[in-house]
N, C-alpha and C positions, 0 to 999 in steps of 0.2 A: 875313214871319214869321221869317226868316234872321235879319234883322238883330236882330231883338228877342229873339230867345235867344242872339243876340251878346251882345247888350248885358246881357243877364242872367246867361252863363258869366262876366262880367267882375266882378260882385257875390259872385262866389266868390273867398274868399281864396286858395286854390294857384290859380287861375287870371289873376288881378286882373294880374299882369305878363304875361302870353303876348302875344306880339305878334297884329297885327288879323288879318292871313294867319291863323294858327292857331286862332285863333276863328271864324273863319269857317268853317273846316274842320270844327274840332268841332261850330260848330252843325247840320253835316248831317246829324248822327245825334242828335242832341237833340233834347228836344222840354220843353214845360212843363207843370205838374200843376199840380193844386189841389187840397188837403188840409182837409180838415176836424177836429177835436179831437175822440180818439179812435178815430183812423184808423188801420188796420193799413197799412204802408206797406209791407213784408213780414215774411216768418213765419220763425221758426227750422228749417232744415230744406229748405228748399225751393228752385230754384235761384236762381242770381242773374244774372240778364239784362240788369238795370239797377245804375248808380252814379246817386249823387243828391247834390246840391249845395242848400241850405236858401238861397232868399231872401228867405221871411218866416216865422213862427211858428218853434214849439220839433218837435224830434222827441227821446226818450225812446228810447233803444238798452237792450234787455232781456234777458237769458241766461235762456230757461226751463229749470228742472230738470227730468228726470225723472220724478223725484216728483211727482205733481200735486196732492198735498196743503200745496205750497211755494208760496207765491208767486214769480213772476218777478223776477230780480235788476235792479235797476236799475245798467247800467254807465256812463253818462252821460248829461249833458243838451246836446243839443245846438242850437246857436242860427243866425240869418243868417250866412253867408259861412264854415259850414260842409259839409263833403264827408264823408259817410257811404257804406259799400256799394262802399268801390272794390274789392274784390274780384273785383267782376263786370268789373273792365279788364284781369284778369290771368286768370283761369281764371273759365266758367261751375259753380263748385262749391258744395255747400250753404249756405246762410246759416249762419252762427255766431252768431245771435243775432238778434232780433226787435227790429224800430224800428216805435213808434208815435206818432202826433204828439198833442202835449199844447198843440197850440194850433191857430189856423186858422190859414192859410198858405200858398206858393204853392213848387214845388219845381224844380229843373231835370235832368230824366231824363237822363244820357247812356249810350248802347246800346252793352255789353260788347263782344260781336263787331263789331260796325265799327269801335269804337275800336282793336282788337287788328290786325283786317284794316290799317286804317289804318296803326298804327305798324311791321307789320312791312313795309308797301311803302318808309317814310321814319322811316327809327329815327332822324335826326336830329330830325325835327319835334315826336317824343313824348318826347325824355331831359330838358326842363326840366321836363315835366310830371312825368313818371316820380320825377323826383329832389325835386320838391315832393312827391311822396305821400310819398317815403320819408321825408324830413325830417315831414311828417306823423304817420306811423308812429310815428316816432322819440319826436316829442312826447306821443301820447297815452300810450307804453308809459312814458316816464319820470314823467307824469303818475299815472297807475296805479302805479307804484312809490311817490312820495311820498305819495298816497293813502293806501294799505296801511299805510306805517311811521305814518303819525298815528296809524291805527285802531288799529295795533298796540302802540303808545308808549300812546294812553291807556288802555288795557285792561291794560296792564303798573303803570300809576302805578294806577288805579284798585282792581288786585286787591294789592295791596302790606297788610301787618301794619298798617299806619299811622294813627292817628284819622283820622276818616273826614276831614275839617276841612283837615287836611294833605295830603290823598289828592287831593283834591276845587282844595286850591291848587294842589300840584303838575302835576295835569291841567290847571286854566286857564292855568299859566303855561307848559307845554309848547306846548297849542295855540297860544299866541299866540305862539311863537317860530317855530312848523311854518307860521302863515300870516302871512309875509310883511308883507301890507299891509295887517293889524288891531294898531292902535294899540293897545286896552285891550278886555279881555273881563270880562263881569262873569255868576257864573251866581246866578239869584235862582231860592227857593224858597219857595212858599205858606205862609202861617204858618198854622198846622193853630186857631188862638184868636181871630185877630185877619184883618180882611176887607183883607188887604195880601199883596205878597209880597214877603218882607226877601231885603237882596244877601247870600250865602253867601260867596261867593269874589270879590274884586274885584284886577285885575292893569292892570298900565298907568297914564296919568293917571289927576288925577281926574274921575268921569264927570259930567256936567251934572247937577245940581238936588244934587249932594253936596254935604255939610256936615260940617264938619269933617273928619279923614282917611277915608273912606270914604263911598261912595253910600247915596241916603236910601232906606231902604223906602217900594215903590211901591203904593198904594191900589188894588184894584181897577176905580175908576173911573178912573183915567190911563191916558191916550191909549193909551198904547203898551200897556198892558196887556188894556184892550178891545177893541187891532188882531188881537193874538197869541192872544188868547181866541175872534174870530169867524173867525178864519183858521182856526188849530190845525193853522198847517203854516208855512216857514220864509218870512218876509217880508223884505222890503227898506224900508227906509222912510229919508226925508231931513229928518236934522234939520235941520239948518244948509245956508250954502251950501255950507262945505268939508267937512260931514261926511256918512256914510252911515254907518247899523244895520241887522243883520241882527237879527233876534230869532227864533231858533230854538225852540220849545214842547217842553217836557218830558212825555211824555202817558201818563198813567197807563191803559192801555185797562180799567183792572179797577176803575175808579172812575166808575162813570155820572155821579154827580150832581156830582163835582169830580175831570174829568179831567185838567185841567191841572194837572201837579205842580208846577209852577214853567216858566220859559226861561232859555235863552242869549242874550245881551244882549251883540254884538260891535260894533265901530267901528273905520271906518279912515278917516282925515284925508288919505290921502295919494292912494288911488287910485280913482274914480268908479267904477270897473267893479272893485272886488276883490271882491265878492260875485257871481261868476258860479254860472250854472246849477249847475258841477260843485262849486265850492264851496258852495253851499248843498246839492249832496248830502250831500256831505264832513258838514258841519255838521250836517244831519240824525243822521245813522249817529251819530258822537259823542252827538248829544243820547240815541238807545236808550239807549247805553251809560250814560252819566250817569244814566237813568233809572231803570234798573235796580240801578247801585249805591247811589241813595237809597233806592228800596225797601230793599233789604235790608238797609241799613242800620236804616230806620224797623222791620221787623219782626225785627230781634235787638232794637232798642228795645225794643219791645214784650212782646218773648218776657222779656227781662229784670226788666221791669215788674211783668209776671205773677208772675215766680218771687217776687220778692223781698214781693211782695201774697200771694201764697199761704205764702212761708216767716212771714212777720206771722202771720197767722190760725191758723197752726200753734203759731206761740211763745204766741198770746193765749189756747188751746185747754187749754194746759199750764199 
């Protein structure tokens, strides 16, 4: 049983180089879990006994507020040959946050206080580990940093004086600078007349099935658009060999019969894995945003509409 929670702390990325002595060590205090989808793995608040190490499925790290009239923040998504929960290798203190798994999956427990006992009999044996968490740390917290500044940057270009038109460019062509390994983003929106949804914003090449300088309005019988409609949540899909799309759903929740306002339509040619879990958070949160500045866009339309049908009727009364 040793050897096979060897073999399994070594499918963790900070662990993957520890030499076999030290695996073997740590496997004394380890042990393996199995997880199921929609598992509480622990709860905000509570101690923490265990660190955990993901070998298969997703776990979902949560900040509940307060308020319980909030929903729980989702702070990442986390996948295979991740380490969550180290906390519990440094002090048994409250959780800071709540991880549930959002798939099925198999986990590798290792136990706070032995691991602490352990390191302080041979502080040599724990400082490459120690210095992988922190380079860890280091990663998620600048992570979280570039985060923030998208969400921030678009909600800045977004609430800007500007037709909406320009508003709505400016944000596509920030994002696509903010992510790295997306080649062209396009945001398409329902045409309120006609059973399609035309590109609004198009940034990068041009995108497949385009015609002339911009992409063609998509029917709501194409693919992609019946993928993002039965989903109604942020997909991965592969066009080509060298390409991969995200398509992010725009979702109107105050429109039953047509909640789909439109999606985000991203691609990147260069790197198989640029749409990870946290990126498709990323992506998500942007899509609110988007969503909400269409709306309000469409109801000063509307309000506009009104006045100028009501000022008519008034001049025709005279």
């Amino acid at each position: 049983m040793s050897e096979k929670v060897s073999k399994a702390l070594r499918l963790i990325d900070l662990l993957a180089d520890l030499p076999a002595p030290l695996l073997a060590q740590l496997a004394k205090f380890s042990m393996l879990r199995q997880i199921r989808a929609g598992e509480t793995i622990f709860c905000q608040g509570e101690p923490a006994p265990y660190c955990f190490g993901i070998l298969s499925g997703q776990i979902k790290i949560q900040r509940v507020p307060r308020e319980k009239e909030f929903p729980p923040k989702i702070l990442s998504v986390l996948g295979p040959g991740s380490l969550f929960g180290e906390q519990a290798l440094f002090k048994e203190s409250p959780r800071t946050a709540m991880a549930v798994a959002s798939q099925n999956g198999e986990l590798v427990a290792i136990q706070g206080k032995q691991f602490r006992d352990w390191i302080e009999q041979d502080l040599t044996a724990g400082v490459p580990l120690l210095m992988g968490m922190l380079q860890n740390t280091i990663a998620r917290l600048r992570q979280t940093s570039h985060e923030l500044s998208v969400v921030y940057g678009v909600d800045r270009f977004l609430a800007s004086d500007k037709p909406i038109k320009d508003r709505l460019h400016e944000t596509a062509d920030f994002l696509r600078a903010s992510l790295e390994d997306v080649d062209e983003l396009i945001i398409y929106q329902r045409n309120p007349y006609w059973e399609e949804f035309e590109p609004l914003v198009h940034v990068g090449a041009a995108a497949p099935g385009a015609e002339g300088s911009g992409p063609a309005a998509l029917p709501i019988t194409h693919p992609l658009v019946k993928q993002v409609a039965a989903m109604m949540r942020p997909v991965v899909v592969s066009d080509t060999k060298d390409a991969l799309t995200a398509l992010v759903p725009l979702i109107d929740s105050h429109d039953s019969q047509h909640p789909l306002l439109g999606f985000l339509w991203a691609q990147s040619k260069a790197n198989s894995r640029a749409f990870s879990p946290n990126i498709l958070l990323l992506l998500e949160s942007v899509s609110v945003q988007l969503m909400e500045a269409l709306l309000r866009h469409h109801r000063q339309e509307d309000q506009e509409a009104q006045s100028r049908l009501h000022q008519s009727r008034q001049s025709f009364s005279l």
